[in-house]
C-alpha positions in Angstrom: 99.8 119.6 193.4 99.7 120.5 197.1 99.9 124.1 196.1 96.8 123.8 193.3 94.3 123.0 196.5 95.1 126.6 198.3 95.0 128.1 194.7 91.6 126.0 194.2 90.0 127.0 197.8 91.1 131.1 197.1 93.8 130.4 200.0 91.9 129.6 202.8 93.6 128.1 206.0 93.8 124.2 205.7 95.0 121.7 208.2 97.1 118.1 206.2 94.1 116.1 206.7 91.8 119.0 204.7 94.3 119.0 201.9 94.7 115.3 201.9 90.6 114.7 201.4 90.9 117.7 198.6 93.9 115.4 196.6 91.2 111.8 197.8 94.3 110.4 199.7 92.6 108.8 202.6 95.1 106.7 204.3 97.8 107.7 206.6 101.0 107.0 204.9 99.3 110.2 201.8 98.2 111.9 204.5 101.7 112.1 206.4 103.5 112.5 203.1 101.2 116.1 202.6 102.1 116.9 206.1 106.0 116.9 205.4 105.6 118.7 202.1 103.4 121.3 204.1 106.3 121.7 206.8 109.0 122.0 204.2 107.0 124.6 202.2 106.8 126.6 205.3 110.7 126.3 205.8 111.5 127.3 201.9 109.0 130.1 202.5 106.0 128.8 200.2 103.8 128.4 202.8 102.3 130.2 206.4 101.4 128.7 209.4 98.6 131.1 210.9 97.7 128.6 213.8 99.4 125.3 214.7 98.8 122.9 212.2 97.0 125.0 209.3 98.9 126.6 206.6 98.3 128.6 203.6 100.3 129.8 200.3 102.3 132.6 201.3 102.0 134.5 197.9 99.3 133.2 195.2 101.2 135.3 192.6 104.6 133.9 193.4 104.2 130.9 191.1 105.0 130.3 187.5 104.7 127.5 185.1 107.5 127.1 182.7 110.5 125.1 181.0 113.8 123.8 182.5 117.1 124.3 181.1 119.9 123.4 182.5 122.7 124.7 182.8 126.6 122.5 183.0 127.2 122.8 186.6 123.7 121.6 187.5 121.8 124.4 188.3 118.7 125.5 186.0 116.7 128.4 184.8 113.0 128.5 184.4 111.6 129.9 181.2 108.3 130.9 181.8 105.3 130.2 179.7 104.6 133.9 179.8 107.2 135.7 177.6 107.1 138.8 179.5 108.3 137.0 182.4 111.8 136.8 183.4 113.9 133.2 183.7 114.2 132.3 187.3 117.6 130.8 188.6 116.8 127.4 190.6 119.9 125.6 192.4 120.6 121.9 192.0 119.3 121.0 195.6 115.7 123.3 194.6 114.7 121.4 191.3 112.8 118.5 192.8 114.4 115.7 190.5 113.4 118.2 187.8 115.3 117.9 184.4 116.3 119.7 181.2 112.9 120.8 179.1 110.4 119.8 181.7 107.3 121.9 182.1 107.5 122.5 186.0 105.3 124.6 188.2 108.2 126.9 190.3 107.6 129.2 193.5 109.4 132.8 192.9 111.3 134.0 196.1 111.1 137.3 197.0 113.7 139.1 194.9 116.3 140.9 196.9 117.6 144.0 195.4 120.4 143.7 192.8 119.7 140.0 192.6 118.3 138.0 189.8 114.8 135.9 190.3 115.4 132.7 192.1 112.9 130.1 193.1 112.3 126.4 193.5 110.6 123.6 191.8 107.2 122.7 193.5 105.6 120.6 190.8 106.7 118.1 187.9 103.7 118.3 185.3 105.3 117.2 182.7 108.4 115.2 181.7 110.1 116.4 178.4 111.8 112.6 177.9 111.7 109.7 179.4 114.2 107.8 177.1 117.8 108.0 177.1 120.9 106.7 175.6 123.8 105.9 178.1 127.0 103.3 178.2 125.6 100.7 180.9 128.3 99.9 183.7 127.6 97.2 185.3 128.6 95.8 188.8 127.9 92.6 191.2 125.1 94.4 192.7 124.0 96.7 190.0 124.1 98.8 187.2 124.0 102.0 186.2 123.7 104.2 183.0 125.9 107.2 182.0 123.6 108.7 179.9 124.8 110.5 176.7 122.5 114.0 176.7 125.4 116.4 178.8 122.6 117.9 180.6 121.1 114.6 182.3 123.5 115.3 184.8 121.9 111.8 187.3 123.8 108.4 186.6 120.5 106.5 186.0 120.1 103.1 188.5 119.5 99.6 186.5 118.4 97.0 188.6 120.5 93.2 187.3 116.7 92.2 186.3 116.3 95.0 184.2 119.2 95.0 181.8 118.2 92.8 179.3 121.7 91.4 179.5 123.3 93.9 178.4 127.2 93.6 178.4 129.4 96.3 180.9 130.3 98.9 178.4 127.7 98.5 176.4 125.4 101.5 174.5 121.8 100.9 175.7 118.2 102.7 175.5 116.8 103.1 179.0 113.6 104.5 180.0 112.9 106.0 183.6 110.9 103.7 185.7 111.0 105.6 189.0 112.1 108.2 191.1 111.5 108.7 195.0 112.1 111.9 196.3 114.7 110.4 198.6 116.4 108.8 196.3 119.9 111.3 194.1 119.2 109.0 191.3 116.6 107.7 188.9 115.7 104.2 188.5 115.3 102.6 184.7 114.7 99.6 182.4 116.7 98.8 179.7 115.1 99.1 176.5 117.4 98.1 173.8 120.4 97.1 174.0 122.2 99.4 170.8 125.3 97.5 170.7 129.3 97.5 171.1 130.6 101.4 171.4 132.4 102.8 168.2 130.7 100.3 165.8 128.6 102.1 163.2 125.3 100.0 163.5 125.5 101.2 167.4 126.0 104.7 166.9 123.4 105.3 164.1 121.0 103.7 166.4 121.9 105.6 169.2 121.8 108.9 167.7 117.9 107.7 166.2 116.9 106.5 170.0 118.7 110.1 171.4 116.3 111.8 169.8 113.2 110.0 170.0 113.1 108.4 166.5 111.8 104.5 166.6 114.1 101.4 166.0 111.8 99.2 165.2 107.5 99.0 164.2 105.1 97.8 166.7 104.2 94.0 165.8 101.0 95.3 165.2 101.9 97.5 162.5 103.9 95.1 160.8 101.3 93.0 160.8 99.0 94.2 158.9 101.7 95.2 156.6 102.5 91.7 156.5 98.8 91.2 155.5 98.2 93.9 152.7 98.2 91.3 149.2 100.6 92.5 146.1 98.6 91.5 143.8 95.7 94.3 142.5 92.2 93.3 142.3 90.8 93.3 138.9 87.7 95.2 140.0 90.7 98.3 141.2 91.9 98.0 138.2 88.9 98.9 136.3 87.9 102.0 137.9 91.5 103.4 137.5 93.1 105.3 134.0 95.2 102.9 132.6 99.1 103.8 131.7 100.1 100.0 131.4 101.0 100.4 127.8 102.7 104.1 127.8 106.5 104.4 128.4 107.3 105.0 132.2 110.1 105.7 134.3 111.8 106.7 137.6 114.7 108.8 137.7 116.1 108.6 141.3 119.5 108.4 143.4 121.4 105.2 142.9 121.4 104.3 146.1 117.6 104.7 146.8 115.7 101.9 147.5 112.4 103.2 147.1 110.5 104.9 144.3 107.2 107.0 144.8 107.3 109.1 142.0 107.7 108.0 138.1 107.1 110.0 134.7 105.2 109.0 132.0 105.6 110.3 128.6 103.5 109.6 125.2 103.4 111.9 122.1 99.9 112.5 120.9 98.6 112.2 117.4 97.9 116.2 117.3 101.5 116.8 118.1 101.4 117.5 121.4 102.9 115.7 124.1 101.3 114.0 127.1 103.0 114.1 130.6 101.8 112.1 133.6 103.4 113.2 137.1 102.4 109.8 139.2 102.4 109.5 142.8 102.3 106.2 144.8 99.3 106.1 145.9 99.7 104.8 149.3 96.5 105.7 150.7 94.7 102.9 148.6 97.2 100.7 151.1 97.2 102.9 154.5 93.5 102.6 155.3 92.7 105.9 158.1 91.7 104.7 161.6 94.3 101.3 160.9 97.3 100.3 163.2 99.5 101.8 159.8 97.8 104.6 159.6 98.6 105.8 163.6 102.2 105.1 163.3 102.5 106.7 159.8 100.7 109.7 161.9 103.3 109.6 164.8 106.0 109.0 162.8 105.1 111.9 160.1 108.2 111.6 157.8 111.2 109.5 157.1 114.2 109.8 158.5 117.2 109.9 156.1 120.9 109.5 157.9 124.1 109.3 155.8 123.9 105.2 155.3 120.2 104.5 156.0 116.6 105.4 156.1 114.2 105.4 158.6 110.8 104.8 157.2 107.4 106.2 157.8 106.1 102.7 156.9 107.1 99.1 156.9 109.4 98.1 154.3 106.6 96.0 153.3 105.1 99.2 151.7 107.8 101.4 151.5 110.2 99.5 149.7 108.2 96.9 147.9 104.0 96.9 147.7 103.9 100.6 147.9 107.2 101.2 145.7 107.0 102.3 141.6 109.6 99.1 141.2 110.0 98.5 137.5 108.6 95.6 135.4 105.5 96.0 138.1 101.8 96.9 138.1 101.2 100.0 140.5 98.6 102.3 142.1 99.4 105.9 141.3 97.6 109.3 141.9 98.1 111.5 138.9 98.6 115.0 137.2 98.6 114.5 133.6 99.4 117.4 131.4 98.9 118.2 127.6 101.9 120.4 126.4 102.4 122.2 123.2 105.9 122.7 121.7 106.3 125.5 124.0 105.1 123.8 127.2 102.0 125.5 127.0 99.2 123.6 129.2 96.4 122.6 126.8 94.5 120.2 129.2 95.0 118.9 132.4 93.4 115.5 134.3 94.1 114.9 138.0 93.1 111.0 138.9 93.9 107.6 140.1 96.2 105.6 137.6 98.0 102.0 137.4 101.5 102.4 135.6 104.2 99.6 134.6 107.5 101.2 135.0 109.6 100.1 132.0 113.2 101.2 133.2 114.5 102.6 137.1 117.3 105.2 135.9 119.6 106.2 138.3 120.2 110.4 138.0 124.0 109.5 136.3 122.4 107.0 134.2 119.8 109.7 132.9 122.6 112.5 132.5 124.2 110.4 130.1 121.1 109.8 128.1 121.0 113.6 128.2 124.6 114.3 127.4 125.1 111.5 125.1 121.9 112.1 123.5 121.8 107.7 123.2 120.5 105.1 125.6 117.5 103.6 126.6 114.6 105.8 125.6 116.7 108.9 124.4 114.3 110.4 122.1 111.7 110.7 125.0 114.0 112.0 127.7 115.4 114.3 125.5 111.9 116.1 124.6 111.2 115.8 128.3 114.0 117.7 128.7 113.6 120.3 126.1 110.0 120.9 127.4 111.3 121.0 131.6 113.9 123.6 130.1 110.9 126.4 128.7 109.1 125.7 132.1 112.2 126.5 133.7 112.9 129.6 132.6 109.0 131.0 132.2 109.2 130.2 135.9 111.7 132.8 136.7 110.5 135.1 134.3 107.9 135.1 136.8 110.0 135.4 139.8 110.7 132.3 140.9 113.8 132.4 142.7 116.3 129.9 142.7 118.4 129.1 146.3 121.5 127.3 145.2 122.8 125.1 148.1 125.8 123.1 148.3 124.9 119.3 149.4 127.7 117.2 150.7 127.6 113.5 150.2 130.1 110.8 152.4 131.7 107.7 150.7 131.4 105.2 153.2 133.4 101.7 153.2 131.4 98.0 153.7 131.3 98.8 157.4 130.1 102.1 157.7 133.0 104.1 158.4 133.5 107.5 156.2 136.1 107.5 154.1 135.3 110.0 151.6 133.9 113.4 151.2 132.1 114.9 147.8 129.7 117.5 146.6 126.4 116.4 145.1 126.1 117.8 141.7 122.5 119.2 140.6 122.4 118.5 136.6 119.9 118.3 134.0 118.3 115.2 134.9 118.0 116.6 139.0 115.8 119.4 137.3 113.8 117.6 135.0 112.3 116.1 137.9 112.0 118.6 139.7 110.4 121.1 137.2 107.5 118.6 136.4 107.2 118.2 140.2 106.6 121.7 141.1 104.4 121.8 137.5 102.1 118.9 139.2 102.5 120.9 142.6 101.2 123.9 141.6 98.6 123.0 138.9 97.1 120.5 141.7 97.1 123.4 144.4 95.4 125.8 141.7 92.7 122.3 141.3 91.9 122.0 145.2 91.4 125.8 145.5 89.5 126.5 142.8 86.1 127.4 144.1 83.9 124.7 142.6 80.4 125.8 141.2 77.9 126.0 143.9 80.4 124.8 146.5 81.9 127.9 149.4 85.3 129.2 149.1 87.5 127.5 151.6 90.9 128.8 152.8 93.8 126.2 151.3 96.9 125.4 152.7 100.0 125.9 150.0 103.0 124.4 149.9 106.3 125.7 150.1 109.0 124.1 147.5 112.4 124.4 149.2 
């Protein structure tokens, strides 16, 4: 900051009180605080003192902006912003509080020969993390966090007041609150208390608040989640195509508990058969500009960890309004495809819809239907089948390429605990899905970047299928 008014003012000669009116700190406390940090640059060698009491940057080109990493025993290298640069080696005493992935601003000592770069941390301009998972220990006095991240190498200070109650041994969230210069160690606020060490609700949620992921919604947000009605107008209704009254399904894992994609099937008086590919249509619920609609934005996906899910939206939506649950009206956006005997396309229609799914099938349950060639709806999952089979192999006729990948699934007992270890199997019914996925993914992509009739050719953004 100091160093940004010399760089500003093309390094002319400034006394503290000049530099202090350039940063509009006015009173004498600011003004005595720029006068130390003026001296000490002068002793570290970022500074020059031409006349008593006036100093200027020693070297405008000695500064870089970069990244911190730290290193085990405390000490850091810069990575600078420009790749061409080399990492500079900063000491623990040099980084200024500085920690691991901070953007810094750092001044370059004067390389002696045979040495690598070295410098020190002038600036924090921005922090990489504020939040951070620890085991609180707490005393009569105070309380303190050993934080969990190996290179936060600062017990982080909890005031009584600020531990939310939080038992001694506990796993909490804390967030940095402050940190004077004077002080070795950060001061924080307890968050969340996560919970009793070693007990699986505890760890999931730590590893989900060690990496930044949300525990919980904003009231806000579940608010108006709270708010969206289940029931559908009948005035939505009516500008939809209506698939009430043709056979629906999901096919999904057994433990899911939401469903955003379902199949419809009908054969069609010429013979041909009639596939819909139906999406939830979520944004007839997420309204853009909302409370919903920022946190879906922030939160960009859902998380997936061995026993849970983290959603991108309240369960409210996710699990139950917005979810193709069966034995339910529900808003879709479609791809529905007319295909011959041979899978041929011989019309296509992209739209809104409102399905009733008639049956949730697990993936096991629709593998026996396959293999047994019996069950519920049979004859219809067995043409679907037959049909997913030509488009599978046209598509590597074609040169579609097909990365086979080994996915390892964990038994886990009533509390949590792994007790079990299995591969996933990818069968017939994995890949009927999948094919009339990719079918709807494709033919909509070819849709959107078709260049309509008196309308520019725009570039489109594909999707990759991995």
């Amino acid at each position: 900051m100091v160093s940004d008014v010399f760089e500003k003012n093309n390094n002319q000669v400034l006394n503290y009180k000049q530099v202090s009116a350039k940063l509009n700190l006015n009173d004498q406390e600011s003004r005595e605080t720029i006068l130390e940090i003026l001296k000490e640059g002068k002793g570290a060698g970022i500074f020059l003192e031409p006349e008593k009491g006036k100093f200027k940057l020693k070297d405008l080109q000695n500064f870089i902006i970069g990244t911190v990493d730290m290193t085990a025993d405390g000490s850091a290298y810069i990575v600078p912003e420009d790749e061409f640069e080399k990492d500079v080696f900063v000491a623990p005493r040099k980084l200024k509080n500085a920690l691991h992935g901070d953007t810094v601003k750092a001044y370059v000592f004067a390389k002696k020969s045979g040495r690598k770069n070295e410098g020190e941390v002038v600036e924090i301009l921005k922090r990489a993390k504020s939040d951070f998972t620890g085991v609180i220990k707490i005393s009569d006095r105070f309380a303190f966090v050993i934080a969990d991240d190996k290179k936060m190498m600062h017990d982080i200070f909890v005031p009584l007041a600020d531990t939310l109650d939080a038992k001694n041994g506990q796993r909490v969230l804390v967030t940095l609150s402050d940190w004077p210069e004077s002080a070795k160690n950060p001061i924080g606020i307890v968050k969340h208390v996560l919970g009793n060490q070693g007990e699986n609700n505890t760890e999931m949620n730590a590893i989900l608040a060690q990496y930044g992921f949300p525990l919980e919604f904003p009231p806000q947000v579940e608010k108006e989640a709270n708010a969206i009605p289940e029931e559908i107008p009948a005035d939505e209704i009516a500008k939809r195509k209506d698939f009430r009254n043709i056979l629906t399904f999901t096919i999904d894992p057994a433990d899911a508990k939401d469903f955003d994609d379902a199949i419809s099937y009908q054969k069609l008086p010429n013979g041909n058969h009639e596939i819909g590919v139906h999406i939830a249509d979520v944004s007839h619920y997420v309204i853009q500009g909302t409370d919903l609609d920022k946190e879906a934005y922030s939160r960009a996906t859902s998380v997936y960890l061995v026993d849970r899910v983290i959603p991108m939206l309240p369960e409210r939506l996710s699990n139950g309004v917005c979810s193709l649950r069966p034995n339910e009206d529900k808003l879709c956006f479609a791809a529905v495809f007319e295909l011959d005997e041979q899978a041929n396309i011989q019309s296509e229609w992209y739209g809104r819809t409102i399905i009733h799914s008639d049956r949730r099938f697990s993936y096991e349950e629709a593998q026996e239907v396959i293999e047994n060639k019996a069950g519920d709806y049979a004859t219809e999952i067995l043409k679907l089948n037959e049909l997913a089979y030509i488009l599978r192999d046209r598509k590597f006729k074609n040169g579609a390429i097909s990365f086979e990948s080994t996915e390892v699934k964990f038994k886990l007992d009533e509390s949590g605990k792994p007790i079990g270890v299995y591969v996933k199997e990818r069968k017939d019914a994995h890949k009927l899905i999948e094919d009339y996925m990719l079918l709807a993914n494709r033919k909509v992509a070819e849709f959107v970047a078709k260049k309509q009739k008196g309308e520019k050719k725009l570039t489109f953004v594909y999707r990759v299928h991995d």
